[in-house]
N, C-alpha and C positions, 0 to 999 in steps of 0.2 A: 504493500500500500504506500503511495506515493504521500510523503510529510511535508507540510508547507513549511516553508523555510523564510515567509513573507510573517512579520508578526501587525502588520497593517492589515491584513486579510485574512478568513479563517478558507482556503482554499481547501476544497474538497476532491480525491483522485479525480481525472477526468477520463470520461469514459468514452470510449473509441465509437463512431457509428459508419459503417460503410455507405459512402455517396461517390456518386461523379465526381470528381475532379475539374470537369469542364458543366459547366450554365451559364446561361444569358442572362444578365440582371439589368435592370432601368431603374435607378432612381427615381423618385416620385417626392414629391414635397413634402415635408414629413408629418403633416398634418391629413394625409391622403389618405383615403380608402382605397382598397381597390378589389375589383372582382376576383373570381376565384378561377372563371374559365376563359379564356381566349381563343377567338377564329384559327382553326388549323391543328385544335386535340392541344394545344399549350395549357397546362395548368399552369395556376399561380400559388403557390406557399408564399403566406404572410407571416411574418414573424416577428415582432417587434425588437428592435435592433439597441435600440435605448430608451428612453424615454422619451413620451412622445414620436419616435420617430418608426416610421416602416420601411423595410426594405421590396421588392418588388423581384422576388428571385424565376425567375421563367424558366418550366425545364421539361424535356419532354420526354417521353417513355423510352425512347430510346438512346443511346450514348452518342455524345455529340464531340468523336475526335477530333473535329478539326477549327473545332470555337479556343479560342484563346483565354482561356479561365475566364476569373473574375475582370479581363480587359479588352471583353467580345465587344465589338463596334458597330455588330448588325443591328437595325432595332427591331423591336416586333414587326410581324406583317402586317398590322393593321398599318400601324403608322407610318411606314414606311411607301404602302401602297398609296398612301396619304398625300406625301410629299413627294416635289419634283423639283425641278430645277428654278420653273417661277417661282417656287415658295422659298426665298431663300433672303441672303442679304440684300437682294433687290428690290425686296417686297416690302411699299411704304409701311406697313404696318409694324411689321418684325424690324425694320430701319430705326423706326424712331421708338422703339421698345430698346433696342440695342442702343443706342443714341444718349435716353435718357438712363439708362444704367450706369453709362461711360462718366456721362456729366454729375452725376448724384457721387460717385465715388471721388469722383477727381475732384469735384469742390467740398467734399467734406473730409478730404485728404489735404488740400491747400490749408482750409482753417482751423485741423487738426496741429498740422505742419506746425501754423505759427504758434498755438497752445502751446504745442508738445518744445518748441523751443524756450516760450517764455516759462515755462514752468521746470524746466532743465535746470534752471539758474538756481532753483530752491529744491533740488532733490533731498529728498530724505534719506538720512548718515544709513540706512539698511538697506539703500538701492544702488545695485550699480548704471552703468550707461549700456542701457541695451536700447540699439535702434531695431526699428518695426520698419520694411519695407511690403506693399500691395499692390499687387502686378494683377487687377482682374481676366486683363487681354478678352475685351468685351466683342469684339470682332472677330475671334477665334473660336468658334463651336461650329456644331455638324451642321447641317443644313438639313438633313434626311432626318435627323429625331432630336427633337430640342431638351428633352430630358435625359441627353444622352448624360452617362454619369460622372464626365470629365467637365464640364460648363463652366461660365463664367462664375456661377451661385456658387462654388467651393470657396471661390476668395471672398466674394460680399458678403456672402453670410459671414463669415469668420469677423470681418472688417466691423457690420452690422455689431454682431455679439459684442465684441470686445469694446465696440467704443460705445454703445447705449450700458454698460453695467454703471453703476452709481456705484459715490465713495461708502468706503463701510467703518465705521468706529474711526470716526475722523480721519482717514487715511484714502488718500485717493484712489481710484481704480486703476489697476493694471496699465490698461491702455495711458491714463494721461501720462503713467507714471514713465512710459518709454518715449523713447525720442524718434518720435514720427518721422520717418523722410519722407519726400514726394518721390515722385516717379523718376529713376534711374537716367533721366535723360538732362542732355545739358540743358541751362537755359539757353535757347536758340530760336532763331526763327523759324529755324529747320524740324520738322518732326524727324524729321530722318536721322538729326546729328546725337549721337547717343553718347554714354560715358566712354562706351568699346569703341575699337577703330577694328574695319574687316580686318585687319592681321592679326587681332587677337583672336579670332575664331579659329586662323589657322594653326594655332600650336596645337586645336584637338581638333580638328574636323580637316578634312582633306579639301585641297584648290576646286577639284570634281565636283565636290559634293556641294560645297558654297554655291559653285557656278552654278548648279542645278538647283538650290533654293534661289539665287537670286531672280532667275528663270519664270520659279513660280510666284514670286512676290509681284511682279510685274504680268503674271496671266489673269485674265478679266471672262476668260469663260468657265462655265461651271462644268460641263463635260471634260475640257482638260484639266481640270485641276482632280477631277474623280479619277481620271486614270492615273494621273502620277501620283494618286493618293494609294491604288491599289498595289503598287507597285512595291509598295513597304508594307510591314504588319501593323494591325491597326493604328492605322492614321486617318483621319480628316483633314482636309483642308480648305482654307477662305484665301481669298488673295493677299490678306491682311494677318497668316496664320504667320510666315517668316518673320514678319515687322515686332507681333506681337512676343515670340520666342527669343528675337534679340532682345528686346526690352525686357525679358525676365532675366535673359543672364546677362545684361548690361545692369540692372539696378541690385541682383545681386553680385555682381565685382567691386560697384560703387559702395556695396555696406561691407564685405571685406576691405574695402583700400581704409574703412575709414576706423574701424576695427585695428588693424594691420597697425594703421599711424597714429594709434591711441585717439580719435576724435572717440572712441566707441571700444565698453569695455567687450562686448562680444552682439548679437542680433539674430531676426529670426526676417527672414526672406518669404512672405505666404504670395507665393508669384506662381502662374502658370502659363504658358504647356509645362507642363515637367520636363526632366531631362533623362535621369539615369540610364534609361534605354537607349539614349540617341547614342550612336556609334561612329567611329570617324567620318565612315562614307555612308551613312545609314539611317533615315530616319527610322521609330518601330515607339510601339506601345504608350501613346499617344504624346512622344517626345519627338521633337525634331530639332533642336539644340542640346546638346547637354551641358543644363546648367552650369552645376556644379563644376564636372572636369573644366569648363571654360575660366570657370574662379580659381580653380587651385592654381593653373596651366598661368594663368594671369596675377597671382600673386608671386608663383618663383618668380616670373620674369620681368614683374613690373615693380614687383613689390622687395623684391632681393628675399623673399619667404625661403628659405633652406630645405624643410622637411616638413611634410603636411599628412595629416591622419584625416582620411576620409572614411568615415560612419555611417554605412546604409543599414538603416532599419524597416525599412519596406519590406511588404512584404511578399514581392519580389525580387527577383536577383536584378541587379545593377547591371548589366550583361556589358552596356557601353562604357560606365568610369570603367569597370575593368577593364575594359582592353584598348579604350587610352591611354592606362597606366601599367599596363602587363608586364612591363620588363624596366618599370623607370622604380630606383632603389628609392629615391627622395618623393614620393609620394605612393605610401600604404593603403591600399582599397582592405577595407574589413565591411563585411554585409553578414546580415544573419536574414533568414530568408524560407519561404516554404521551396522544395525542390523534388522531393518524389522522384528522384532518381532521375531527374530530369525533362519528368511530365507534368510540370505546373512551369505556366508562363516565364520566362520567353523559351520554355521547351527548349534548352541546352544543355549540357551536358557540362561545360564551363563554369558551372555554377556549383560544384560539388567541391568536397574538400580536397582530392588530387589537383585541385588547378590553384596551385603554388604560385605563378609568374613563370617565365620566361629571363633566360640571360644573367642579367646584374640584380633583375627584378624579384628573382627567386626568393621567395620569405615574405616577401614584402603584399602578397596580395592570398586574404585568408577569406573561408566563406564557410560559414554554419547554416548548411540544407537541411531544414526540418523535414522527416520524409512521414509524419502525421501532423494532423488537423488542430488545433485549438490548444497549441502551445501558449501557453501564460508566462505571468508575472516571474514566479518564481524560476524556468527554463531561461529567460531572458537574463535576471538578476545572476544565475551560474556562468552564464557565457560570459558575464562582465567581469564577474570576480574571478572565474577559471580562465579565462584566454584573455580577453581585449586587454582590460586594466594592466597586468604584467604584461605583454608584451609592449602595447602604449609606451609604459612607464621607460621600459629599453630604448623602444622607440624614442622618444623624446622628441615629441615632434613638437614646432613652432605656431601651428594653428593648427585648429581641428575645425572642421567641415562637415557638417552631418545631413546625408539626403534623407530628410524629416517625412517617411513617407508614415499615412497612419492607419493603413489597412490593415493593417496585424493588430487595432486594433478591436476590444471587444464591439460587438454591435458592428461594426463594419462589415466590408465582403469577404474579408480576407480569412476569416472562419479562424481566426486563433483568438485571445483571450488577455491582450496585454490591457492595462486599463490606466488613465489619464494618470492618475497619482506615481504608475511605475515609470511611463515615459518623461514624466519630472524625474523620477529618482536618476534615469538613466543619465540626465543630461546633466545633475549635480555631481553625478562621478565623471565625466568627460569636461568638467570645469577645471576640475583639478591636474588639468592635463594641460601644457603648454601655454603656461601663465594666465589662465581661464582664457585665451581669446579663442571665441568659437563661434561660427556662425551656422544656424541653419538654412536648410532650403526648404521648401514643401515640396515633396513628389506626390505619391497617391493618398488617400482619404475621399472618400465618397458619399459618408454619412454626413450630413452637417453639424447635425447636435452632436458625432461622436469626435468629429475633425476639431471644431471649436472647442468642445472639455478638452482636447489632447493640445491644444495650440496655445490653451490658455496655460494647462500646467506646467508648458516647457518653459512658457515665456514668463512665469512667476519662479521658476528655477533660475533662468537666467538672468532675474533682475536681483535675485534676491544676495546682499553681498554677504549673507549668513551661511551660506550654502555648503559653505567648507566645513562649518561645524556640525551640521546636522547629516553632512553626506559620512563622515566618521563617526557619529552616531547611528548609522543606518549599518555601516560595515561592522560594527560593533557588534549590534542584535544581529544581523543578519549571521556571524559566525557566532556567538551563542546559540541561537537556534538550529545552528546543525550540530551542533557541540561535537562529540565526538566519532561522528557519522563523516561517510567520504559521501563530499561534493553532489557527486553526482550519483549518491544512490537515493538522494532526496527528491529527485526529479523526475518526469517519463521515461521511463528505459529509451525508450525509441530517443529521446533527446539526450538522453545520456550515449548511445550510439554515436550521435552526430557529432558531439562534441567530441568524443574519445577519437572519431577516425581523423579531425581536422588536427587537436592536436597531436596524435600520430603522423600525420603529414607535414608540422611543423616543428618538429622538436629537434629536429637537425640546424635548424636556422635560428632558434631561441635558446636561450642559457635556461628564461624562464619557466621552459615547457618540459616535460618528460612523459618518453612514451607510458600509455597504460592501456592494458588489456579491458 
């Protein structure tokens, strides 16, 4: 019987249930009903995801190999029969729906902006300088189903949430208490002129691959933008999808440059398209920049940054930072991840614990493939304390990077079980790591209400300048409570596997690690 080893939570064994691996899910508002049957034999299983909120999981009798898990981009057939190419960004309706989203965020981002600076001036002695960047990219969604479950409402809502909370026992809310940026771009006449210049794209993304989004930034028909969209795994695209994916890795390089040069103790990036999948020559799973690698790749070079620890906690594999960094020593990709031997999204094989790095880079690139379902708190809390943390600490790295994805968590799609309180814990032990300067990014989360409790805990972890004392208070109980138990017999066998065979495969390259059966 598996022992919690979390004294915050009374976790009970979790019990294994056999499903598909691959369903179709649609977001739905989270205040939505929804029917039970759908045109074409589709049921629907409703299930409440958090509070308040439902998920809309569509699945059908028979197994559906070739949908790309929880990151399927077909939408139902209703809706899809629904929509055409008039119904799109063309359509005055859907124009100035999209229009007035753009304008509601950016001007209450502007007079947030000035707040959040005037009130900087009088931070409270238990807050650090943590900037807040919000990239909605309101011009970037599918055109074929609008509740598709990547949208622009993953970042509004979050924006929404955060800045309508009111101060509590005298002390202000989260949001005012962080230092708002506006949008990553210079001040310019130019929409175009951004903080990046196109040759910072190229230290991770190929001349080819550029020339081929430039291509699409500049195409005005809907038919070719469909084809070159098929052309990669789940992608969408608007003419306005390239414009909008520089500006999330262009405003988050501008919250690391300012992190980096001490304007900012560390910060949280809630920007999208995501990245982690984007690959040098490759857009895939609804990234066609990647972020992140575009930041780290941008602070060695721009920044004189040394050695950099990149943190993917999605929950899926990162398929792209890794293999823009597969053989580079001065930048460590670490992910923990669902994998199934290679059959949960992006369905590769690279994502297991044999794939070391390549070259110079050998050691330096580690990966924790959960191969069951609704891995928790406590599985997450062992990987930190058995691998990341000591290896990190060797590490020594000068900024940590973390692709803040929050499908893994509970109520989400991602079918595992981490919950808003542990992804703060997580981020108060990666403080401690390379003079607290840490920025996140947002990858996936798809629930609102579960994305928000999860954005809020990280960003109270990383304001909070107490963190160090209560993150060794945490390590504290956390090894009392396994007292004199090994590690990992407190946790899922099957997660205890994952871990043993990763650090088996790195125990050659770490002082800190040693093989174990």
């Amino acid at each position: 019987m598996k022992r919690s080893i979390d004294s915050s939570s009374n976790l009970k064994p979790l019990k294994r249930a056999n499903s598909s691996l691959f369903s179709i899910a649609t977001l739905v508002d989270d205040e939505c009903n929804v029917d039970s049957v759908l045109p074409g034999g589709l049921t629907i299983e409703e299930k409440p995801a958090a509070a308040n909120c439902k998920v809309r999981a569509v699945s059908s009798a028979s197994e559906l190999p070739l949908l790309d898990g929880v990151l399927d981009d077909e939408p139902p057939e209703e809706m899809a029969s629904s929509c055409s190419d008039s119904e799109s960004e063309s359509s005055p309706d859907f124009a100035m729906e999209k229009l007035d989203q753009c304008r509601e965020i950016n001007e209450a981002a502007g007079s947030a902006a000035a707040a959040s600076a005037e009130s900087a001036k009088g931070l409270q002695s238990e807050d650090l300088r943590t900037g807040l960047v919000f990239e909605s990219a309101t011009n970037h969604y599918d055109r074929y189903n609008k509740l598709h479950k990547e949208r622009p409402t993953r970042v509004t809502s979050v924006y929404d949430y955060l800045s309508n909370q009111k101060a509590q026992d005298g002390r202000q809310s989260i949001f005012e208490r962080c230092q708002l940026k506006e949008t990553g771009e210079v001040k310019s006449s130019s929409d175009e002129e951004m903080f990046l210049q196109d040759d910072d794209y190229l230290r991770v993304h190929l001349p080819g691959y550029m020339q081929r989004l430039d291509k699409i930034s500049k195409c005005n028909c809907h038919n070719k933008l469909d084809i070159e969209a098929e052309q990669f795994k789940s992608i969408y695209l608007t003419n306005d999808s390239v414009h909008s994916a520089k500006k999330a890795a262009s405003s988050l390089c501008k919250l690391v440059s300012d992190v980096v040069t001490d304007k900012l103790d560390n910060g949280f990036a809630v920007i999208r398209p995501p990245g982690h999948h984007a690959e040098p020559g490759e857009a895939g799973g609804y990234c066609v920049i990647n972020n992140v690698a575009v930041a780290a790749a941008y602070a060695r070079q721009k920044l004189c940054v040394n050695k950099i620890l990149i943190v993917d906690w999605d929950v899926h594999h990162g398929n792209g930072t890794q293999r823009c960094f597969i053989d580079n020593p001065n930048v460590m990709y670490f992910s923990v991840h669902r994998y199934h031997g290679g059959n949960f999204f992006p369905f590769l094989q690279q994502g297991g614990p044999s794939s070391v790095g390549t070259g110079a880079g050998r050691g330096f690139n580690m990966n924790i493939g959960w191969n069951d379902k609704k891995m928790g708190d406590d599985e997450y809390l062992v990987v930190w304390e058995k691998i990341l943390m000591p290896v990190a600490k060797e590490f020594n790295p000068d900024l940590v990077l973390v692709s803040a994805g929050f499908d893994a968590a509970a109520g989400d799609m991602g079918e595992c079980d981490v919950t808003p309180e542990c992804f703060g814990r997580l981020t108060r032990r990666l403080k401690t790591l390379a003079g607290g300067k840490i920025v996140c990014a947002l990858e996936g989360g798809y629930v609102r209400s579960v994305l928000c409790n999860c954005i809020e805990s990280v960003v109270a972890s990383l304001l909070d300048a107490k963190s160090e004392e209560k993150c060794k208070e945490e390590v504290e109980r956390f090894y009392e409570n396994v007292g004199e138990m090994e590690m990992l017999d407190c946790i899922e066998p099957s997660a205890a596997k994952s871990i043993r065979a990763t650090v088996n495969a790195h125990a050659e390259f770490w002082n800190c690690l040693t093989c174990s059966k």
